[in-house]
FIKOLNU-760045 format. One record per residue (C-alpha): x, y negated, z; residue number from 1. Coordinates in nm, 4 decimals, padded with zeros to 6 digits. Example, Ala and Ser with C-alpha at 12.3 -4.5 7.8 and 13.67 -1.06 7.14 Angstrom:
FIKOLNU-760045
       east      north         up     i
    01.2300    00.4500    00.7800     1
    01.3670    00.1060    00.7140     2
//
This chain:
FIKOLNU-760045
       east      north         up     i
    00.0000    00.0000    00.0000     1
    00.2961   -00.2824    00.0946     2
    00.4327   -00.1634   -00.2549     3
    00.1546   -00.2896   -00.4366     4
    00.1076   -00.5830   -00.2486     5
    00.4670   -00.6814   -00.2979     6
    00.4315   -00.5764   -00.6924     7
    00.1062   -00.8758   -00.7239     8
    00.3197   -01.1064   -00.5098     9
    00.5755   -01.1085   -00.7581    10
    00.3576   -01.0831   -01.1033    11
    00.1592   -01.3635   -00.9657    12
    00.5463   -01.6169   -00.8888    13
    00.6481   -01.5207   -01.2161    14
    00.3329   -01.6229   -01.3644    15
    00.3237   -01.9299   -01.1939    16
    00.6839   -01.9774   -01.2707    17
    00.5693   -01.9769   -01.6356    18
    00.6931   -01.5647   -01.7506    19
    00.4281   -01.3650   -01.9579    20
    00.3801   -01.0493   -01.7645    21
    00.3280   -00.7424   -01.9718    22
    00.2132   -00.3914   -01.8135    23
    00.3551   -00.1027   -01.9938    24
    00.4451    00.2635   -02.0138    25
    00.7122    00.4301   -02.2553    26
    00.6346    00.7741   -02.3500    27
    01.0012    00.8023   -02.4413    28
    01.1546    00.6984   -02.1434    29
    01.1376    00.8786   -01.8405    30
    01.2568    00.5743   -01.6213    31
    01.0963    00.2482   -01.6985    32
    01.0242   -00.0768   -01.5368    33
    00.6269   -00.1257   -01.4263    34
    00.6081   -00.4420   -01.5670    35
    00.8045   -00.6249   -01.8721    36
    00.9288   -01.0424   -01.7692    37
    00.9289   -01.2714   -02.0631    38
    00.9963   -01.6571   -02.0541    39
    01.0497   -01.8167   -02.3740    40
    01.1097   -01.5628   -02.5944    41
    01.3474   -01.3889   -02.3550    42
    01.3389   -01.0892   -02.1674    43
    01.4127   -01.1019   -01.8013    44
    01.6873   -00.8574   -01.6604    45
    01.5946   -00.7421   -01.3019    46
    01.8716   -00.7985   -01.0588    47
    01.8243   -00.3595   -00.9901    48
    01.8514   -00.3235   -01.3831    49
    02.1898   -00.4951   -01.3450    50
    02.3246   -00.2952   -01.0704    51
    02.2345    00.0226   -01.1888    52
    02.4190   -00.0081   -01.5200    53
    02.7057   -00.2230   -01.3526    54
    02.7091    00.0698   -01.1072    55
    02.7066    00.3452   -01.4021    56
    02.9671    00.1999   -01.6373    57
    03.2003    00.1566   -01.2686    58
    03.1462    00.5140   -01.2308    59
    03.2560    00.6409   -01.5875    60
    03.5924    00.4344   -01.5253    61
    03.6392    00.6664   -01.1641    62
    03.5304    00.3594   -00.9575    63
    03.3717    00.4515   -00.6062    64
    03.0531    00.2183   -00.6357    65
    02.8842    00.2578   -00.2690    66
    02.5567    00.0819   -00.1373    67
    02.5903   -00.1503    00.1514    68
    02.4024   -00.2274    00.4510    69
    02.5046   -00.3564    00.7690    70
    02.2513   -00.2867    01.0762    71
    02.3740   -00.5904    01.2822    72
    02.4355   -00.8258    00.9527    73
    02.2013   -00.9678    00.7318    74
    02.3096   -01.0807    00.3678    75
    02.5642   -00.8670    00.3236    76
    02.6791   -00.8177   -00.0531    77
    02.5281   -00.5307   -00.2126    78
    02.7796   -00.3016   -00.3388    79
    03.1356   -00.1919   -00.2287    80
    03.3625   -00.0912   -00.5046    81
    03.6728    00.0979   -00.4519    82
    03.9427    00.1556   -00.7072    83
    04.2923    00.2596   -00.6723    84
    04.3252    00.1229   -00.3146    85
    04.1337   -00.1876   -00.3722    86
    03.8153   -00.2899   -00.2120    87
    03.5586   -00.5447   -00.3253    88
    03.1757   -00.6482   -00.2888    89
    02.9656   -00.7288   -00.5449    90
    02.6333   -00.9422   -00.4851    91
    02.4114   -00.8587   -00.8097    92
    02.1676   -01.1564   -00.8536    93
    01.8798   -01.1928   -01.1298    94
    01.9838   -01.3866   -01.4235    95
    02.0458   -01.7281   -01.3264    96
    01.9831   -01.6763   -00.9859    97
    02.2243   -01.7725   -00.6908    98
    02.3205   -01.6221   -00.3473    99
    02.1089   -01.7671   -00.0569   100
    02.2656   -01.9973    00.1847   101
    02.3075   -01.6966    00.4377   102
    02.4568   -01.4447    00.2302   103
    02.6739   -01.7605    00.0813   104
    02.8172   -01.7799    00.4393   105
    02.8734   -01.4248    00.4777   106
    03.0712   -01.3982    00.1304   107
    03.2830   -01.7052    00.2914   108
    03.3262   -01.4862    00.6054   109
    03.4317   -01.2041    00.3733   110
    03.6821   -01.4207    00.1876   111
    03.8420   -01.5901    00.5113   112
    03.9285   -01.1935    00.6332   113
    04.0949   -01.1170    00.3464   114
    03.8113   -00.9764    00.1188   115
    03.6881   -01.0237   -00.2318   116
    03.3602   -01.0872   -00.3243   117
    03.2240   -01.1423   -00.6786   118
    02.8699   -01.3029   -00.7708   119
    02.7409   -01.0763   -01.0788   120
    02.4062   -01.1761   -01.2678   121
    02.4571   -00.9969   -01.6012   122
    02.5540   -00.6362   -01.7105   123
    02.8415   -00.8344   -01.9321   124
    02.9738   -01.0296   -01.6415   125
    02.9965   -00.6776   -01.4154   126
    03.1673   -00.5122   -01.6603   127
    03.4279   -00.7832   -01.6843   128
    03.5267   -00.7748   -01.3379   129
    03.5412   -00.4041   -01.3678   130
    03.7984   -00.3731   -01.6849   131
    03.9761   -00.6447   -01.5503   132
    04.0597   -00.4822   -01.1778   133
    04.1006   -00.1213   -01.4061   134
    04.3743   -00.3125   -01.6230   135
    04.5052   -00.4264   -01.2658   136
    04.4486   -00.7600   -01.2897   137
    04.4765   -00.8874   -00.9128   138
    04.1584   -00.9582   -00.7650   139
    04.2143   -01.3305   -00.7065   140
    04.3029   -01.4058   -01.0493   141
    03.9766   -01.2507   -01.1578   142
    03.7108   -01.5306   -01.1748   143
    03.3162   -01.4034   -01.0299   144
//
Protein backbone atom coordinates (compact mmCIF):
# COMPACT_ATOMS: atom_id res chain seq x y z
CA UNK A 1 0.00 0.00 0.00
CA UNK A 2 2.96 2.82 0.95
CA UNK A 3 4.33 1.63 -2.55
CA UNK A 4 1.55 2.90 -4.37
CA UNK A 5 1.08 5.83 -2.49
CA UNK A 6 4.67 6.81 -2.98
CA UNK A 7 4.32 5.76 -6.92
CA UNK A 8 1.06 8.76 -7.24
CA UNK A 9 3.20 11.06 -5.10
CA UNK A 10 5.75 11.09 -7.58
CA UNK A 11 3.58 10.83 -11.03
CA UNK A 12 1.59 13.63 -9.66
CA UNK A 13 5.46 16.17 -8.89
CA UNK A 14 6.48 15.21 -12.16
CA UNK A 15 3.33 16.23 -13.64
CA UNK A 16 3.24 19.30 -11.94
CA UNK A 17 6.84 19.77 -12.71
CA UNK A 18 5.69 19.77 -16.36
CA UNK A 19 6.93 15.65 -17.51
CA UNK A 20 4.28 13.65 -19.58
CA UNK A 21 3.80 10.49 -17.64
CA UNK A 22 3.28 7.42 -19.72
CA UNK A 23 2.13 3.91 -18.14
CA UNK A 24 3.55 1.03 -19.94
CA UNK A 25 4.45 -2.63 -20.14
CA UNK A 26 7.12 -4.30 -22.55
CA UNK A 27 6.35 -7.74 -23.50
CA UNK A 28 10.01 -8.02 -24.41
CA UNK A 29 11.55 -6.98 -21.43
CA UNK A 30 11.38 -8.79 -18.41
CA UNK A 31 12.57 -5.74 -16.21
CA UNK A 32 10.96 -2.48 -16.99
CA UNK A 33 10.24 0.77 -15.37
CA UNK A 34 6.27 1.26 -14.26
CA UNK A 35 6.08 4.42 -15.67
CA UNK A 36 8.04 6.25 -18.72
CA UNK A 37 9.29 10.42 -17.69
CA UNK A 38 9.29 12.71 -20.63
CA UNK A 39 9.96 16.57 -20.54
CA UNK A 40 10.50 18.17 -23.74
CA UNK A 41 11.10 15.63 -25.94
CA UNK A 42 13.47 13.89 -23.55
CA UNK A 43 13.39 10.89 -21.67
CA UNK A 44 14.13 11.02 -18.01
CA UNK A 45 16.87 8.57 -16.60
CA UNK A 46 15.95 7.42 -13.02
CA UNK A 47 18.72 7.98 -10.59
CA UNK A 48 18.24 3.60 -9.90
CA UNK A 49 18.51 3.23 -13.83
CA UNK A 50 21.90 4.95 -13.45
CA UNK A 51 23.25 2.95 -10.70
CA UNK A 52 22.34 -0.23 -11.89
CA UNK A 53 24.19 0.08 -15.20
CA UNK A 54 27.06 2.23 -13.53
CA UNK A 55 27.09 -0.70 -11.07
CA UNK A 56 27.07 -3.45 -14.02
CA UNK A 57 29.67 -2.00 -16.37
CA UNK A 58 32.00 -1.57 -12.69
CA UNK A 59 31.46 -5.14 -12.31
CA UNK A 60 32.56 -6.41 -15.87
CA UNK A 61 35.92 -4.34 -15.25
CA UNK A 62 36.39 -6.66 -11.64
CA UNK A 63 35.30 -3.59 -9.57
CA UNK A 64 33.72 -4.52 -6.06
CA UNK A 65 30.53 -2.18 -6.36
CA UNK A 66 28.84 -2.58 -2.69
CA UNK A 67 25.57 -0.82 -1.37
CA UNK A 68 25.90 1.50 1.51
CA UNK A 69 24.02 2.27 4.51
CA UNK A 70 25.05 3.56 7.69
CA UNK A 71 22.51 2.87 10.76
CA UNK A 72 23.74 5.90 12.82
CA UNK A 73 24.36 8.26 9.53
CA UNK A 74 22.01 9.68 7.32
CA UNK A 75 23.10 10.81 3.68
CA UNK A 76 25.64 8.67 3.24
CA UNK A 77 26.79 8.18 -0.53
CA UNK A 78 25.28 5.31 -2.13
CA UNK A 79 27.80 3.02 -3.39
CA UNK A 80 31.36 1.92 -2.29
CA UNK A 81 33.63 0.91 -5.05
CA UNK A 82 36.73 -0.98 -4.52
CA UNK A 83 39.43 -1.56 -7.07
CA UNK A 84 42.92 -2.60 -6.72
CA UNK A 85 43.25 -1.23 -3.15
CA UNK A 86 41.34 1.88 -3.72
CA UNK A 87 38.15 2.90 -2.12
CA UNK A 88 35.59 5.45 -3.25
CA UNK A 89 31.76 6.48 -2.89
CA UNK A 90 29.66 7.29 -5.45
CA UNK A 91 26.33 9.42 -4.85
CA UNK A 92 24.11 8.59 -8.10
CA UNK A 93 21.68 11.56 -8.54
CA UNK A 94 18.80 11.93 -11.30
CA UNK A 95 19.84 13.87 -14.24
CA UNK A 96 20.46 17.28 -13.26
CA UNK A 97 19.83 16.76 -9.86
CA UNK A 98 22.24 17.72 -6.91
CA UNK A 99 23.20 16.22 -3.47
CA UNK A 100 21.09 17.67 -0.57
CA UNK A 101 22.66 19.97 1.85
CA UNK A 102 23.08 16.97 4.38
CA UNK A 103 24.57 14.45 2.30
CA UNK A 104 26.74 17.61 0.81
CA UNK A 105 28.17 17.80 4.39
CA UNK A 106 28.73 14.25 4.78
CA UNK A 107 30.71 13.98 1.30
CA UNK A 108 32.83 17.05 2.91
CA UNK A 109 33.26 14.86 6.05
CA UNK A 110 34.32 12.04 3.73
CA UNK A 111 36.82 14.21 1.88
CA UNK A 112 38.42 15.90 5.11
CA UNK A 113 39.28 11.94 6.33
CA UNK A 114 40.95 11.17 3.46
CA UNK A 115 38.11 9.76 1.19
CA UNK A 116 36.88 10.24 -2.32
CA UNK A 117 33.60 10.87 -3.24
CA UNK A 118 32.24 11.42 -6.79
CA UNK A 119 28.70 13.03 -7.71
CA UNK A 120 27.41 10.76 -10.79
CA UNK A 121 24.06 11.76 -12.68
CA UNK A 122 24.57 9.97 -16.01
CA UNK A 123 25.54 6.36 -17.10
CA UNK A 124 28.42 8.34 -19.32
CA UNK A 125 29.74 10.30 -16.42
CA UNK A 126 29.97 6.78 -14.15
CA UNK A 127 31.67 5.12 -16.60
CA UNK A 128 34.28 7.83 -16.84
CA UNK A 129 35.27 7.75 -13.38
CA UNK A 130 35.41 4.04 -13.68
CA UNK A 131 37.98 3.73 -16.85
CA UNK A 132 39.76 6.45 -15.50
CA UNK A 133 40.60 4.82 -11.78
CA UNK A 134 41.01 1.21 -14.06
CA UNK A 135 43.74 3.13 -16.23
CA UNK A 136 45.05 4.26 -12.66
CA UNK A 137 44.49 7.60 -12.90
CA UNK A 138 44.76 8.87 -9.13
CA UNK A 139 41.58 9.58 -7.65
CA UNK A 140 42.14 13.31 -7.06
CA UNK A 141 43.03 14.06 -10.49
CA UNK A 142 39.77 12.51 -11.58
CA UNK A 143 37.11 15.31 -11.75
CA UNK A 144 33.16 14.03 -10.30
Amino acid sequence: MLEKQIETKVRSYARRMGFLVMKFTSPQMAVVPDHLFIRNGVRLMLEKQIETKVCSYARSLGFLALKFTSPQRAAVPDRLFIHNGLFFFIEFKAPGNMPTPAQIREHIRIRDAGGYVFVVDSIDKGRYILDMVNLNVPLDRIFG
